[in-house]
N, C-alpha and C positions, 0 to 999 in steps of 0.2 A: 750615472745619475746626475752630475753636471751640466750634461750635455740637456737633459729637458730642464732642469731647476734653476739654473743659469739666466738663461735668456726670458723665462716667467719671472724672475723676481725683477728681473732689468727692466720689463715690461710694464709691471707694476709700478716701481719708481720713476718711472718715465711717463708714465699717465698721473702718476701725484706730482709731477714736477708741471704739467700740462696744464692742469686744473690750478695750482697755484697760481701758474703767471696768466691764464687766460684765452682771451685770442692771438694774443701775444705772442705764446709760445708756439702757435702752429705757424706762425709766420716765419720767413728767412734769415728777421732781424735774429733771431736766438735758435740755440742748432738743438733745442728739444725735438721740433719737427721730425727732422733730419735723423736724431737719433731713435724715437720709435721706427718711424721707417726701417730702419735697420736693422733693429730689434726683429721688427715684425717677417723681416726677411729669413733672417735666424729663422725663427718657429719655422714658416715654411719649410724651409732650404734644408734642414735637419728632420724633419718630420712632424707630425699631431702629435700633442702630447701623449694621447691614448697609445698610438706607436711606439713611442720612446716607452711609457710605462710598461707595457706588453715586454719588450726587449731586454728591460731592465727587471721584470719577473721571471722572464726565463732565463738571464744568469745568474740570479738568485736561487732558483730551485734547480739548477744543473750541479750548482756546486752543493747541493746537499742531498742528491740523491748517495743510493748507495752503491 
């Protein structure tokens, strides 16, 4: 559950840190840029959240069948 919740909240705080500083922040001078890039790599690189969700219902209902 980490694995999709993680990187969306990171997400989140990285685009409020964006919109703070401006056009500023998408520039080189400050490594907000750099860090959504990153971010947004994660999501990719691990999968759509729908996917993760999917994965993380089916070990949820595995461990309760009977």
């Amino acid at each position: 559950m980490c694995k999709w919740w993680a990187p969306k909240l990171a997400c989140e705080i990285i685009q409020q840190c964006l919109i703070a500083h401006g056009h500023g922040g998408y520039s080189n001078d400050l490594p907000f840029g750099q860090r959504y890039r990153d971010v947004l790599g994660l999501q990719i690189g691990d999968g759509t959240a729908n996917i993760m969700k999917m994965i993380i219902s089916r070990q949820m209902l595995a461990r309760h069948r009977p």
